[in-house]
C-alpha positions, 0 to 999 in steps of 0.5 A: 121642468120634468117635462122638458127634461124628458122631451130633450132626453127622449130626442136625444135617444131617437137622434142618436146625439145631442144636437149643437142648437136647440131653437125654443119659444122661450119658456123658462124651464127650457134653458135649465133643463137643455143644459142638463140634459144635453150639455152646456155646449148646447146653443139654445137660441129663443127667438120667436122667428127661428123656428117659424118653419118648424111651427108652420109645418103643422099647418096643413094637418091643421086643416084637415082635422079642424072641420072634423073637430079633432080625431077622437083618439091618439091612435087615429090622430097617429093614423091620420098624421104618418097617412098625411105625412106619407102622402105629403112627402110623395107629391113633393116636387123638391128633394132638397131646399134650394132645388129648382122645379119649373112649373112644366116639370111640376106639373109634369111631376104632380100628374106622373105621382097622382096617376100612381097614386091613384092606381096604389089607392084602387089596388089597396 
């Protein structure tokens, strides 16, 4: 319960504001804990699919430390988390969700980022 409290607490000082729905997986100390700390106009929705896309988006640093059996440390875990991120956001081809790239234009794209990137890469 404590743990919840300071999870939502801390999000709420990072955001700025409370938000108006919180998705869980249901754990009993969710609802208690997102009325006290948040509020009771709070919408707290605990369906197990709701939040598939959030649970999905560690999927691919998932991958990479699995075969180097976890990081060793939470500094190179933090290191290798914002480097994967940064660079997964930099290949990105869409900018918002229902954008649509045809795959001339992605490949297009892909070629344009992976020759800056290189050249970012062999400066560094």
């Amino acid at each position: 319960m404590d743990a919840a409290k300071r999870f939502f607490k801390q999000a709420v000082e990072t955001v700025g504001h409370a938000p108006k729905r919180v998705t869980t997986d249901g754990h009993d100390a969710y609802p208690r804990a997102i009325y006290e700390t948040l509020g009771g106009d709070v919408l707290h929705r605990c369906n197990h699919y709701l939040n598939n896309r959030v649970e999905q988006d560690h999927r691919g640093i998932k991958q990479r430390y699995y075969p180097m059996r976890g990081f060793g440390n939470f500094v190179s875990a933090t290191q290798f988390c914002r480097a994967f991120d940064e660079v997964r956001q930099f290949f990105r081809f869409r900018t918002t969700i229902r954008q649509s790239v045809s795959l001339a234009q992605q490949h297009d794209l892909f070629r344009e980022r992976l020759n800056a990137f290189t050249t970012l890469i062999l400066r560094a």
